[in-house]
C-alpha positions in Angstrom: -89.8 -172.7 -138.1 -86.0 -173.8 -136.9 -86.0 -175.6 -140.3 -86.5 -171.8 -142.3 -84.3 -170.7 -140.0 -81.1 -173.0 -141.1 -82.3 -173.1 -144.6 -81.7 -169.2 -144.1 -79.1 -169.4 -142.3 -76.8 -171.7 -144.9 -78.0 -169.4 -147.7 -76.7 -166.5 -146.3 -73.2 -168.3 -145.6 -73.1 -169.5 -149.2 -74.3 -165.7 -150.3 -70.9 -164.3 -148.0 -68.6 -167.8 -149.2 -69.8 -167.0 -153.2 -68.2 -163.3 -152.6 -64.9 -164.2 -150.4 -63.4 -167.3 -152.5 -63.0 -167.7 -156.1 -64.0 -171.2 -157.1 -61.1 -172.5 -159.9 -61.8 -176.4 -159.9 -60.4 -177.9 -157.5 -58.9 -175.2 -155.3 -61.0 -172.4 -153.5 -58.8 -169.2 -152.6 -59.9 -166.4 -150.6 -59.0 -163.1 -152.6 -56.9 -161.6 -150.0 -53.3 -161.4 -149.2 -51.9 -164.7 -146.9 -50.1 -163.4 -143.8 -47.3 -166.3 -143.1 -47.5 -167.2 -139.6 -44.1 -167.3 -138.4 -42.3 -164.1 -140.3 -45.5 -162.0 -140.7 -44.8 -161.4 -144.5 -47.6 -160.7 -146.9 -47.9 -162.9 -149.4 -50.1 -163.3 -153.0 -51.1 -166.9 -153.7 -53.4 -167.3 -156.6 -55.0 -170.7 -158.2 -54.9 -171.0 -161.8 -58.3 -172.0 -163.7 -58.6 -175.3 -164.3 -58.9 -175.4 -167.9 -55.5 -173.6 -168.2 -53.3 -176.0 -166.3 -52.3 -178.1 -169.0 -51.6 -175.1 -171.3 -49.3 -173.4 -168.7 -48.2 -176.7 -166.7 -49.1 -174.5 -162.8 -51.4 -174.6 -160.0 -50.2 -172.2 -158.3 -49.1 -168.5 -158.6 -47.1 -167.3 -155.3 -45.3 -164.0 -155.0 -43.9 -162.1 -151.5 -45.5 -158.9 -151.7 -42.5 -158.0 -148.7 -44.4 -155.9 -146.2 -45.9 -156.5 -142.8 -47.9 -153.5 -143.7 -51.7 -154.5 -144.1 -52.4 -151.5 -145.9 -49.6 -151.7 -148.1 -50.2 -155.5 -148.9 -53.8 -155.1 -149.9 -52.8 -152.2 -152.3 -50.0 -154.7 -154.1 -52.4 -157.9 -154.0 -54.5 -155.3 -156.4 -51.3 -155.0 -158.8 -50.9 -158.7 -158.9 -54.5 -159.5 -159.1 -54.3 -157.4 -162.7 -50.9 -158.3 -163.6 -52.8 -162.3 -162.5 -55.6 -161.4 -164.8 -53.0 -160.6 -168.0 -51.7 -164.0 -167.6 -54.7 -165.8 -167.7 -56.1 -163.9 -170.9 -52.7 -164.4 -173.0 -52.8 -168.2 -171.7 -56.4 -168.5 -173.1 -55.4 -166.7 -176.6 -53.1 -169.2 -177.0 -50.0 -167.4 -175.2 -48.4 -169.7 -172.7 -45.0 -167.7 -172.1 -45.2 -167.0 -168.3 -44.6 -163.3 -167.2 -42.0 -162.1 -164.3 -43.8 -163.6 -161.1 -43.0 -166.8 -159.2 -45.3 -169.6 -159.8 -45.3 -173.0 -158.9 -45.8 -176.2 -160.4 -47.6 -178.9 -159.0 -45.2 -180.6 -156.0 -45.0 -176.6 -155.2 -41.6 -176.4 -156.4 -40.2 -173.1 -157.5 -39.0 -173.9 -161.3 -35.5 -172.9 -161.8 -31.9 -173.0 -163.3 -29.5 -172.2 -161.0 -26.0 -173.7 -160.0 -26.2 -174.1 -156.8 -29.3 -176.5 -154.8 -28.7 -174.8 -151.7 -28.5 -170.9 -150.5 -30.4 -167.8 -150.0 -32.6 -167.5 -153.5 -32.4 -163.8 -155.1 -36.2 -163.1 -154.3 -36.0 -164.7 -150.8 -33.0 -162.1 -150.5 -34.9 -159.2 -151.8 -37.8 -159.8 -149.4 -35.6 -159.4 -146.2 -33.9 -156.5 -148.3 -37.8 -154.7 -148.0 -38.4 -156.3 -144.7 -35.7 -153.8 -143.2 -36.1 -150.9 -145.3 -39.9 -150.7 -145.7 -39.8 -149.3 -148.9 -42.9 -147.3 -150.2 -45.7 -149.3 -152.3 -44.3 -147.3 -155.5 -40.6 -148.1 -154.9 -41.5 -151.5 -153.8 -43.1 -152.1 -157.2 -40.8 -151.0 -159.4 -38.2 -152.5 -157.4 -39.9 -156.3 -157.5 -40.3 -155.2 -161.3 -36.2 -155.4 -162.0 -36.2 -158.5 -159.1 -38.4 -160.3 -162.0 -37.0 -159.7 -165.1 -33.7 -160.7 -163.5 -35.5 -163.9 -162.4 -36.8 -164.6 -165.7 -34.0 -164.6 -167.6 -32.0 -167.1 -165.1 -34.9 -168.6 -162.7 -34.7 -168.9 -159.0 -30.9 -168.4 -159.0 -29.3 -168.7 -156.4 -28.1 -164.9 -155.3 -24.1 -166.4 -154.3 -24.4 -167.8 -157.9 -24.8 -164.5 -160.0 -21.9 -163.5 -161.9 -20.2 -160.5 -163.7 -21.5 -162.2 -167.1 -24.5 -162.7 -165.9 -25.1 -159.0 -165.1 -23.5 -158.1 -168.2 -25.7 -160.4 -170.5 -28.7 -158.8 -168.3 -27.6 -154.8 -169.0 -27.6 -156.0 -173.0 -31.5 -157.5 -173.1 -31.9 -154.1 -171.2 -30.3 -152.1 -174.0 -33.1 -153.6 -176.4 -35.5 -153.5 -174.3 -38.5 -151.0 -175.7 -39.3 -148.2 -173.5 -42.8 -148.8 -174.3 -44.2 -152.4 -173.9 -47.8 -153.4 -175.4 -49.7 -155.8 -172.8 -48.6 -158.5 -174.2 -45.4 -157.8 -174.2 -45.4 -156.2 -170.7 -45.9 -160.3 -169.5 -43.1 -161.4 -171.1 -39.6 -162.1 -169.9 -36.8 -160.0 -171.6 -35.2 -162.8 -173.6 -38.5 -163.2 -175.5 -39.6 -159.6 -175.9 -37.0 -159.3 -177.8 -37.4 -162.3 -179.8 -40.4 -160.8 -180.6 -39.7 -157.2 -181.6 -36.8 -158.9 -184.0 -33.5 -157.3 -184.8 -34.7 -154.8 -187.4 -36.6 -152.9 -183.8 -35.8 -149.4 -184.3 -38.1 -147.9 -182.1 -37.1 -146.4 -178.5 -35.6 -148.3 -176.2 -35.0 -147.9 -172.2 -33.0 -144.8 -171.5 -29.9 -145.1 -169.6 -31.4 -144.5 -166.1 -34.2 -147.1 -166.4 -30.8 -149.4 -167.4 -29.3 -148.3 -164.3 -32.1 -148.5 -161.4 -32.8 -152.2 -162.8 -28.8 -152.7 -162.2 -28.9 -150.6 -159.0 -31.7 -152.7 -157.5 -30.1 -156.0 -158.0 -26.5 -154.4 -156.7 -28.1 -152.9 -153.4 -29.7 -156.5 -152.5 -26.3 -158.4 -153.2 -25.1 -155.4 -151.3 -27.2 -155.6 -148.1 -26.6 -159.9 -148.7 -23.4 -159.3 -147.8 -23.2 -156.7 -145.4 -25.9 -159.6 -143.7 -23.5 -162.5 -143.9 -24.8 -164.4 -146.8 -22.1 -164.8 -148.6 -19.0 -165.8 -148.1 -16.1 -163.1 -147.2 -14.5 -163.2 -150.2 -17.3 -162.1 -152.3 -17.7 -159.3 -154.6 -20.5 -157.7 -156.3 -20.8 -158.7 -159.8 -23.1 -155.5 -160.8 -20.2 -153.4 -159.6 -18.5 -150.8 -162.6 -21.3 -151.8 -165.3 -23.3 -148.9 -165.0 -24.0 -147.7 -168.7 -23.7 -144.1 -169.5 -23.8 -143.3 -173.4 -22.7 -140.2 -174.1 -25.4 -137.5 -174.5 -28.1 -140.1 -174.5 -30.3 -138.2 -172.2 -31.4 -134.4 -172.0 -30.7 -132.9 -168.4 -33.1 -131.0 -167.0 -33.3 -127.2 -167.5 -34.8 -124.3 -165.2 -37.9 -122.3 -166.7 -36.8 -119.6 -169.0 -38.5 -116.0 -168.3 -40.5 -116.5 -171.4 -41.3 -120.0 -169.7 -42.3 -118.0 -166.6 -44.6 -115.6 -168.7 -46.8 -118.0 -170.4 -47.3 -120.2 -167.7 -48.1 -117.8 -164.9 -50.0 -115.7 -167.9 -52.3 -118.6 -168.7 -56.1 -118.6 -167.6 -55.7 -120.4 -164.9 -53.8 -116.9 -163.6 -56.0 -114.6 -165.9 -59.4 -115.8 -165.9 -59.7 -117.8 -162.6 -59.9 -120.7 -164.7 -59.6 -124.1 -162.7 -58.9 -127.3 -165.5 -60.4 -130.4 -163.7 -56.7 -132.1 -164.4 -55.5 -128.9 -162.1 -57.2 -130.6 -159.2 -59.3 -127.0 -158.1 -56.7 -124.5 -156.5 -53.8 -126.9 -156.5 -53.7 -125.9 -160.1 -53.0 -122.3 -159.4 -50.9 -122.6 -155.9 -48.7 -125.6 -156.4 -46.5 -124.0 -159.4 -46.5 -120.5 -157.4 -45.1 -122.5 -154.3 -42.9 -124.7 -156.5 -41.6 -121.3 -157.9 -40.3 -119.2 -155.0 -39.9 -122.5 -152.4 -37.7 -125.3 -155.2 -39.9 -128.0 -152.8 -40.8 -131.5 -154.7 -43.9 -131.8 -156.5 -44.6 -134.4 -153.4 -43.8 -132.6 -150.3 -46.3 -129.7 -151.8 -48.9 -131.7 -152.9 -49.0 -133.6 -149.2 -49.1 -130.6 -147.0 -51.6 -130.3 -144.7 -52.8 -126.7 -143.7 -50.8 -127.6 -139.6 -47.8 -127.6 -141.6 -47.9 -123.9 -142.3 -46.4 -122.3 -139.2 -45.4 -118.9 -138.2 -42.7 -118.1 -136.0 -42.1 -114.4 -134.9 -42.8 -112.6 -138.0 -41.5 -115.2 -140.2 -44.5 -117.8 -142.1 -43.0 -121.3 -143.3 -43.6 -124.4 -144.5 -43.0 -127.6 -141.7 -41.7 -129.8 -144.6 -42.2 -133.7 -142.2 -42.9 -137.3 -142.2 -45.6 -137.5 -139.9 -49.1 -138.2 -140.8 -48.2 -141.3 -143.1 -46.2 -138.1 -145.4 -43.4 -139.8 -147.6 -40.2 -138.1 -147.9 -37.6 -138.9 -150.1 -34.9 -138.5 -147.8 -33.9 -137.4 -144.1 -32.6 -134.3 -145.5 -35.8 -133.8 -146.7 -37.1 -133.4 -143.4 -37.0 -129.4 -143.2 -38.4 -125.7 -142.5 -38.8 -123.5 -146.2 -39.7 -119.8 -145.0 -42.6 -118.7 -147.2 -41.6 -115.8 -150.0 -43.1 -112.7 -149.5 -44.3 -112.8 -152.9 -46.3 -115.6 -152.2 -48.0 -114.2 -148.7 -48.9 -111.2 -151.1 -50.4 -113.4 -153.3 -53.4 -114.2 -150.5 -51.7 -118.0 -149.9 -52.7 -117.6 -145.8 -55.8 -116.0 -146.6 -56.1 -119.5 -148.9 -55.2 -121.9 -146.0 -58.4 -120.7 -144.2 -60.9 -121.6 -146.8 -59.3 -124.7 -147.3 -61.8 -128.0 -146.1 -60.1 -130.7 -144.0 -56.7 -130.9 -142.9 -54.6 -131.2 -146.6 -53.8 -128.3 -148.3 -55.1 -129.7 -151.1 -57.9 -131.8 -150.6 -58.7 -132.4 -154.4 -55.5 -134.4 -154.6 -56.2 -138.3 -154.9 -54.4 -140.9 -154.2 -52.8 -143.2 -156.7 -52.6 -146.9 -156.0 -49.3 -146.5 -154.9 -50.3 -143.9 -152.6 -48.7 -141.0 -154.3 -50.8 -137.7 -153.8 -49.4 -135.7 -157.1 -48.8 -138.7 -159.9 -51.6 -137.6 -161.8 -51.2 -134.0 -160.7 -48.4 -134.3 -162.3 -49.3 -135.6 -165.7 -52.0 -133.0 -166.3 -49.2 -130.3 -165.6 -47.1 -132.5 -168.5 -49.7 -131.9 -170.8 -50.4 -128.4 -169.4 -47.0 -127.0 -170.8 -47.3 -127.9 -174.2 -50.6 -126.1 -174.6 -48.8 -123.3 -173.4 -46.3 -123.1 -176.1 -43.6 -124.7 -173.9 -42.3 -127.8 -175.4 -39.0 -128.4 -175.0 -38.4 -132.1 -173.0 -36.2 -131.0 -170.6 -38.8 -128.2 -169.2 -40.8 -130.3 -166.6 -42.4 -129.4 -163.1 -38.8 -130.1 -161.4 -37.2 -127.1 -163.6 -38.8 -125.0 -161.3 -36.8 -126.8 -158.8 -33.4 -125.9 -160.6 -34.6 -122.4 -161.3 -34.9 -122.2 -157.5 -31.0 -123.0 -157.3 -30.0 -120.7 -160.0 -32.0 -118.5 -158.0 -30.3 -119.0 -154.8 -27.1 -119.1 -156.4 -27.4 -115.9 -158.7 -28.4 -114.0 -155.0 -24.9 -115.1 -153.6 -26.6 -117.8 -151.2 -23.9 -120.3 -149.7 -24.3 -123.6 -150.8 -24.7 -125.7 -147.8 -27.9 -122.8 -147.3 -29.4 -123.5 -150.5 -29.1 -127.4 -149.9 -30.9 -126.7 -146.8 -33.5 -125.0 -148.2 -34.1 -126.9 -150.9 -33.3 -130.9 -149.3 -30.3 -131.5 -150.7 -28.5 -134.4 -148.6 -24.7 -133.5 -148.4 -21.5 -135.4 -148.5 -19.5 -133.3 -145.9 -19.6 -135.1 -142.5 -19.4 -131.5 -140.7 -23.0 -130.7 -142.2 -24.8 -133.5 -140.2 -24.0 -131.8 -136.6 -26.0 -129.6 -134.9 -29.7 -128.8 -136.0 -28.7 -126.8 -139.0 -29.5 -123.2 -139.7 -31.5 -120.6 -138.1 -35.0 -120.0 -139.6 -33.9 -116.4 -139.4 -31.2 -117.2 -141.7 -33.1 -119.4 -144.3 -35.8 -116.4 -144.8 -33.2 -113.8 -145.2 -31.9 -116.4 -148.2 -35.3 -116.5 -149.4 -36.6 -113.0 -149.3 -33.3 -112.5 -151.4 -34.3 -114.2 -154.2 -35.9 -112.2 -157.3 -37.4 -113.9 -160.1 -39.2 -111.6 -163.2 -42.9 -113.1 -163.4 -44.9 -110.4 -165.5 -48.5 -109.4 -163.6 -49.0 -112.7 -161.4 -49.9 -110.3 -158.8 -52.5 -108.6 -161.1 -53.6 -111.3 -162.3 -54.2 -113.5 -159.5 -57.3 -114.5 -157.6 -56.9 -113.7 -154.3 -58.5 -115.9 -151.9 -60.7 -114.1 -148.9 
């Protein structure tokens, strides 16, 4: 009996080891992020197969994910794990060019071609960049993303070692760079990509703010390494003044016309109670009314919870916070937005009681980075056109310029309009005291007339 017992026993612990390790030869890894036991850093380590060691000369692919967040790390291990997965199927097609993530060779040296043998590495430098900011998973990303391509054009460099010409010859592979990057592509670094795409490439490239955030990333870590003592004191930032800005190279944003305004609150959605699965149920129909008469973020809509609508004295508003885990994309963002009567007459408390759970709008899913609205957002993209509105500089944040046209065309001061809306402000005067009365933000609101033909007919309201 004891002997069924252990035979059980050791099949069951085989059954749990079989679906917690990955078996690659020689090396057994378990498929979760490592937690470094002095700084508390989440890390991604990752064995390569076996049968592709020779082809890409590694054992080991290792990578700071840069947060002490669990949550956080588990959701990036996920990115890696795919970007992991890319690597391996190009190195068994043939494809041995290594994409932008650190891997190690077998002494578990870092491969590089800096000057210097000694110092704080660029990536070690970005990671206690993150470790102090706590970036969101999204920003994280995306930062790590220009961290990479940096790194695989000159290695493991040394961050004291980067120069002007560096940056310089960095901002040119940008300039050539697609905007759009097959798979295959997308894993390699810059200098090959545009090997591949040769020099007769006339397709679109990265527009001048992609160019610039790639820069800006690398500036505000050389930045913070200084502020931090890393450098010595006569050091200066080789990013700084190499900002590109071509002339005309990139359409500005426009506010919604009133035709605009007419076919989109005019659409079935208003009209025939339609709800588009893209729409995510009543988001569809309330977000763009909100967005309309408030000028809030996609974001700090689609994240409301139904707490966050308040009434004080006679006046409704929207508690615009952090808490709850809510991302913000500022401190100025942090705010009250009274509620437009147009919109109270349009049912929207009446709505907030039918609502189930505590979000607004619970139909809202999460991305992986965590973002509520991303794909919101991308149905709305495709939204417009149907509607006959296709110019590319009429996106969901025109409704967010419209609001300050709005404000402004209804003699609203400034610094009350930038309250209203989140602005941050440069005047020093504007950071004392707690800001303006909520009395004094509705009257700016209630002031505000836009010209939207029937959406009171035509809406649904809500009992």
């Amino acid at each position: 009996m004891q002997t069924l017992i252990h035979q059980g026993l050791a099949a069951f612990k085989a059954l749990k080891y079989s679906l917690l390790v990955q078996n690659t030869g020689t090396e057994m890894r378990i498929a979760t992020p490592y937690k470094h036991p002095n700084s508390g850093i989440y890390y991604f380590r990752r064995a390569v197969p076996i049968e592709l060691r020779c082809k890409l000369n590694k054992t080991l692919i290792k990578e700071s994910l840069g947060t002490r967040n669990p949550s956080v790390a588990r959701r990036l291990f996920a990115i890696k794990q795919s970007e992991c997965e890319q690597l391996f199927k190009l190195a068994h097609e043939g494809d041995t060019h290594m994409p932008d993530i650190n891997v190690q060779n077998n002494r578990g040296d870092i491969a590089h071609n800096c000057k210097s043998e000694t110092g704080t590495k660029l990536q070690e430098l970005f990671d206690k960049y993150n470790q102090e900011r706590q970036p969101s998973v999204k920003g994280l990303v995306e930062s790590q993303k220009a961290i990479s391509r940096f790194i695989g054009v000159y290695g493991e460099i040394v961050a004291n070692d980067i120069s002007g010409v560096m940056i310089r010859r960095f901002k040119e592979l940008l300039i050539q760079t697609p905007s759009i990057l097959s798979d295959r592509l997308r894993a390699q670094t810059l200098p090959i990509i545009i090997s591949k795409i040769g020099s007769n490439y006339t397709g679109k490239t990265l527009s001048d703010s992609s160019i610039n955030k790639h820069l800006s990333v690398i500036s505000s870590v050389l930045e913070w390494g200084s502020n931090n003592s890393y450098f010595d004191e006569n050091w200066h930032n080789p990013v700084r003044g190499k900002a590109i800005q071509r002339k005309c190279s990139q359409m500005d944003r426009m506010p919604f016309a009133d035709t605009d305004l007419d076919k989109i609150f005019s659409s079935d959605i208003y009209t025939k109670q339609s709800r588009p699965r893209g729409g995510a149920g009543e988001a569809g129909y309330w977000i763009p009314i909100i967005a309309l008469f408030t000028g809030m973020r996609l974001e700090e809509i689609g994240q409301l919870l139904v707490s966050d609508i308040k009434k004080e004295g006679d006046i409704w508003y929207f508690d615009v916070n952090d808490h709850n885990d809510k991302k913000l994309k500022n401190k100025s963002s942090v705010r009250v937005v009274p509620i437009h009567q147009t919109i109270l007459d349009l049912g929207f408390i009446a709505y907030t009681h039918t609502t189930d759970g505590s979000r607004l709008f619970s139909l809202l899913k999460e991305d992986k980075y965590g973002k509520l609205t991303q794909n919101w957002s991308k149905w709305f993209g495709r939204h417009l056109p149907r509607l006959g509105i296709n110019d590319p500089a009429k996106v969901f944040h025109s409704f967010r310029h419209l609001m300050k046209d709005s404000l402004r065309n209804s003699g609203v001061d400034e610094a009350i309009s930038d309250a209203i809306t989140g602005h941050s402000s440069s005047s020093i005067g504007r950071s004392y005291g707690q800001g303006y009365s909520l009395h004094i933000l509705d009257k700016a609101i209630q002031s505000i007339s836009i010209n939207v033909i029937n959406i009171k007919t035509n809406t649904p309201l809500k009992s």
